[in-house]
C-alpha positions as CSV (number, residue, x, y, z in Angstrom):
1,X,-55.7,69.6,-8.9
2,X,-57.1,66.3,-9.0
3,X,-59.3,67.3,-12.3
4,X,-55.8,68.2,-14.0
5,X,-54.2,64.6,-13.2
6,X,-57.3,62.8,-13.9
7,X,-57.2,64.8,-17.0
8,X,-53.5,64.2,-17.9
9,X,-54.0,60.5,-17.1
10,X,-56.8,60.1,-19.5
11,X,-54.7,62.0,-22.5
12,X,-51.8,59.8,-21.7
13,X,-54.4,56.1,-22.1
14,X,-55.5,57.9,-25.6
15,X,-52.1,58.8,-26.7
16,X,-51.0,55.0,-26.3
17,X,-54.2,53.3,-27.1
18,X,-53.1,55.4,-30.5
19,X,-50.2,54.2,-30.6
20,X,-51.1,50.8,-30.5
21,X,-53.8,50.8,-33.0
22,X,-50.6,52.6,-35.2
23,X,-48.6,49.5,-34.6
24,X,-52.1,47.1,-35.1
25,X,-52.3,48.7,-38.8
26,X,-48.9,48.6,-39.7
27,X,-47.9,46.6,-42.7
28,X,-46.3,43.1,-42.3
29,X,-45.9,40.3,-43.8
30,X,-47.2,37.7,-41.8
31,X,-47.7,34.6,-43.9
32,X,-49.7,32.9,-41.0
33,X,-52.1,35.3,-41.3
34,X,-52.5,34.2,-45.1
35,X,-52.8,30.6,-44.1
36,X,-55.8,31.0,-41.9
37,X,-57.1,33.5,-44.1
38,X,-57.2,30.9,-46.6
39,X,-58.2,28.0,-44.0
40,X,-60.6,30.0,-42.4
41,X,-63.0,30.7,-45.5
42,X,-64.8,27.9,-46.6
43,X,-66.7,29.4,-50.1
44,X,-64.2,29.1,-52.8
45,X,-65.0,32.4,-54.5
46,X,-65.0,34.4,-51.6
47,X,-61.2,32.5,-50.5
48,X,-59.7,33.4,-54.2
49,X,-60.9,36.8,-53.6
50,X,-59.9,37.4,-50.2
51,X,-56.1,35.5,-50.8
52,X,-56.0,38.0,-54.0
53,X,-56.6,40.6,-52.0
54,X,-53.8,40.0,-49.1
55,X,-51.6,39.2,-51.9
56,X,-51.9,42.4,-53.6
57,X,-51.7,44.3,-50.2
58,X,-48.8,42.5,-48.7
59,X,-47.8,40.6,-51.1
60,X,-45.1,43.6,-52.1
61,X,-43.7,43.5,-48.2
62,X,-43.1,39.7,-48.3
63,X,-39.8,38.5,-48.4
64,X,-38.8,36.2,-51.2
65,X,-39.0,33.5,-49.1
66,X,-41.9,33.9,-47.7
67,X,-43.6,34.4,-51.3
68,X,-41.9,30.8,-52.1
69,X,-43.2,29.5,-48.8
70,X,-46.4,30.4,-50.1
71,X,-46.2,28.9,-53.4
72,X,-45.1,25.6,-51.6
73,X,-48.8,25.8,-50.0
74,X,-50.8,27.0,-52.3
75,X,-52.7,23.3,-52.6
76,X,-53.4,22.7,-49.1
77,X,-54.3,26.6,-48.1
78,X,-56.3,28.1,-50.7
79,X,-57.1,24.9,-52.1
80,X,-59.8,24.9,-54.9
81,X,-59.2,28.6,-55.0
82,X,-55.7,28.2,-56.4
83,X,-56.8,29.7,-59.6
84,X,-54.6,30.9,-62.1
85,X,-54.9,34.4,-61.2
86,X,-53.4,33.7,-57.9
87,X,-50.6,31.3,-59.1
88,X,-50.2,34.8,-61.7
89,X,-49.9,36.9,-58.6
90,X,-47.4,35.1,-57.0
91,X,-45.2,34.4,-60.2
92,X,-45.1,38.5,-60.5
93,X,-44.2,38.7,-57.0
94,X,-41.4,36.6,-57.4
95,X,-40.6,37.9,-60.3
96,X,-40.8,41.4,-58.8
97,X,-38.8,39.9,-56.2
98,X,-35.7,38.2,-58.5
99,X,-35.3,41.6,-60.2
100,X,-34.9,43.5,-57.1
101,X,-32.5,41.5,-56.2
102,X,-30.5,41.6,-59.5
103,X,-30.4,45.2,-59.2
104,X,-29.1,45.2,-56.1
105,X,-26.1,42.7,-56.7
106,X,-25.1,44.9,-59.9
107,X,-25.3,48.5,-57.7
108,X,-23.3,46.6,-55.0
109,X,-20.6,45.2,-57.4
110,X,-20.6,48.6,-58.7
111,X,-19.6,50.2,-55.2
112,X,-17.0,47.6,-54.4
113,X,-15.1,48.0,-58.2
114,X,-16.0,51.9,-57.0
115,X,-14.3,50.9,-53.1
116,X,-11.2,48.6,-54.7
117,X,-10.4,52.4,-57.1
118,X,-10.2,54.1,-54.4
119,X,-6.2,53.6,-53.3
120,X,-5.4,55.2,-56.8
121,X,-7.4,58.5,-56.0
122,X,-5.5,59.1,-53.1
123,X,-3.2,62.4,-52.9
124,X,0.4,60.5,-52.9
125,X,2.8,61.9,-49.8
126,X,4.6,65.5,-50.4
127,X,7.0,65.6,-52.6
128,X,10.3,67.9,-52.3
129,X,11.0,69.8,-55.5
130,X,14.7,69.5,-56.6
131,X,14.7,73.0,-58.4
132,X,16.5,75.9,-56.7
């Protein structure tokens, strides 16, 4: 009996230790993490190569303002690394970004002149025929 709960017990610390490295991997932008990234490497070829490399793996998950954010800082972060193909990563993002966002205002003006229509697609109330 006690075999079969130690057992059980041990499943049930794998099972969440799983889950937690699930959660430890999953994608997020988390623009601190870019900062000391950048901070935190002190040769100049390998910080342009490891802030182009968050970039292009979360760069796409980033809010707009967080991309901007990071635009703001590219001087004091990355520093001497602010080459041009990172300022040419983050102008695509944005970029990437601005058009998202114009497709999304015209598909939501779209369903509200759709929504407004609506009242003349309506079945009108019974009407009484007048022929005998």
């Amino acid at each position: 009996m006690y075999k079969k709960i130690l057992l059980s017990s041990i499943f049930v610390l794998l099972m969440g230790s799983s889950a937690i490295a699930q959660n430890k991997d999953a994608m997020v932008c988390n623009v601190a993490d870019f900062k000391m990234l950048a901070l935190a490497t002190n040769d100049e070829q390998m910080r342009e190569k490891s802030v182009t490399e968050w970039l292009g793996k979360f760069g796409k998950i980033c809010a707009p303002d967080q991309i901007v954010y990071i635009r703001a800082n590219l001087a004091p972060w990355p520093g001497t690394a602010n080459t041009f193909k990172v300022n040419q990563s983050i102008e695509t993002l944005l970029a990437e970004k601005r058009t998202a966002q114009k497709n999304y205002d015209e598909d939501t003006s779209e369903l509200e002149k759709n929504k407004n229509n609506t009242t003349a697609n309506k079945p009108q109330a019974e009407t009484m025929s007048t022929r005998r």
